[in-house]
C-alpha positions in Angstrom: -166.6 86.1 -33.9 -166.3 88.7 -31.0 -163.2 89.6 -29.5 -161.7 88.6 -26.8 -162.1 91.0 -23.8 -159.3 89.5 -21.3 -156.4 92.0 -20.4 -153.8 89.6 -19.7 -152.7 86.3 -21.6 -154.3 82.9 -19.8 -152.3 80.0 -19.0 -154.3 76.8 -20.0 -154.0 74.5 -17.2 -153.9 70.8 -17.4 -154.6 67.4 -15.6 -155.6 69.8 -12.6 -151.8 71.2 -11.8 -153.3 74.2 -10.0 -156.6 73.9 -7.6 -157.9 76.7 -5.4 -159.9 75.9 -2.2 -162.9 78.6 -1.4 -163.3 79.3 2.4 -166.8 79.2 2.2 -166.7 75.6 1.3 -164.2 72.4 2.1 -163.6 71.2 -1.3 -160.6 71.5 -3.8 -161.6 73.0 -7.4 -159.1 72.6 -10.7 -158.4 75.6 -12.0 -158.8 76.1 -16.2 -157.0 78.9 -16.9 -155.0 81.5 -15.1 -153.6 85.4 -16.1 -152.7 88.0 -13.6 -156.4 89.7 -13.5 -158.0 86.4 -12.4 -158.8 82.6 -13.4 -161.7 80.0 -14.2 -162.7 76.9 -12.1 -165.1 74.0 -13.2 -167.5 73.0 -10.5 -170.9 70.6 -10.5 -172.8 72.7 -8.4 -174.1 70.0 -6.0 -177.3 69.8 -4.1 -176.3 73.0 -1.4 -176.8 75.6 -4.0 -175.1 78.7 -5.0 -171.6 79.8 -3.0 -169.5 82.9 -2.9 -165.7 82.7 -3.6 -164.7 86.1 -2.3 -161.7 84.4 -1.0 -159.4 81.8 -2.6 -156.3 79.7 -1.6 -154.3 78.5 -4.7 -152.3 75.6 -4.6 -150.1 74.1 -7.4 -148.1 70.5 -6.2 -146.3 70.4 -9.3 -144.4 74.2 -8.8 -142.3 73.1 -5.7 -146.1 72.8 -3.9 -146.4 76.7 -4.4 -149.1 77.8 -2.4 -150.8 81.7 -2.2 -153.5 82.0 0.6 -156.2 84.6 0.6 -156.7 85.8 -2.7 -159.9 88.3 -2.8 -161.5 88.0 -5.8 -165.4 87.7 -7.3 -167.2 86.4 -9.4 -167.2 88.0 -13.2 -169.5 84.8 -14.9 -170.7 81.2 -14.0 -172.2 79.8 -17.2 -172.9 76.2 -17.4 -170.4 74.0 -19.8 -170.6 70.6 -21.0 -168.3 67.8 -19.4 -166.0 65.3 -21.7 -168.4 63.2 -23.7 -171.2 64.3 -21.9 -174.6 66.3 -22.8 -176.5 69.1 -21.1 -179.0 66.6 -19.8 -175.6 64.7 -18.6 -174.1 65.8 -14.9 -174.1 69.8 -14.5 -171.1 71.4 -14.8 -170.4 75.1 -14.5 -167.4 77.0 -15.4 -166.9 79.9 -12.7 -164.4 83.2 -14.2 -163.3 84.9 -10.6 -161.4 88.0 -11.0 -158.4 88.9 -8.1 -159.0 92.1 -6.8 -157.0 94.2 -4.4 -153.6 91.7 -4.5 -150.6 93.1 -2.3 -147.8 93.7 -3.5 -146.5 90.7 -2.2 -149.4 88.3 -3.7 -149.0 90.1 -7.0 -145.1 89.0 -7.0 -146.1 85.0 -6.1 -148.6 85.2 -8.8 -145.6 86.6 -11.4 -143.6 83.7 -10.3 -146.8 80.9 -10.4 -147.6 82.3 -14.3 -143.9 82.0 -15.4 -143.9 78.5 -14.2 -147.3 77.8 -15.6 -146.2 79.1 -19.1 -142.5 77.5 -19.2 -144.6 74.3 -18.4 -147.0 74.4 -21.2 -144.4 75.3 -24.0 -142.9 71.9 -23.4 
């Protein structure tokens, strides 16, 4: 089995407790997994094609509705996945791995602060 390339430990996220919105598009994506060098989102890619997410707004209602706008980040894969109880010839799904790139200072503190959270949660 290869290893595992990621620099920073992933929070697994569940029942959607962190979304980001893309300002390319209008719509709210749940966020799988999150570590201070990026996350992954699942999508259905819909009928308008390809989009860019260069910059991101994450959101999380249950951390005291922490919020961090404009995150730059791209792209690092988009590889399609299969959805719960579903097949390939089921509805597409993608998952989408976007790495942060050039946070502040100020960003990189929030996002400290979002992955503490995020990891006290899950050892529940």
């Amino acid at each position: 089995m290869p290893a595992d390339r990621r620099a920073s430990d992933r929070c697994e996220i569940q029942f959607e407790e962190i979304q980001i919105a893309i300002h390319s598009r209008r719509e709210l994506y749940p966020v799988k997994n999150i570590s201070t060098g990026g996350l992954a989102i699942e999508y259905s890619p819909g009928t308008d094609g390809p989009f860019e997410s260069e910059a991101i707004d994450i959101s999380a209602a249950d951390y005291d509705r922490f919020y961090l706008p404009n995150i730059a980040c791209k792209t690092v894969y988009d590889i399609a996945t299969l959805m719960e109880g579903r097949s390939f010839r089921g509805a597409a799904m993608r998952i989408r791995g976007l790495k942060f790139v050039e946070l502040t200072k100020e960003q990189e503190e929030q996002l400290d602060i979002l992955l503490k959270n995020c990891f006290e949660s899950s050892a529940k």
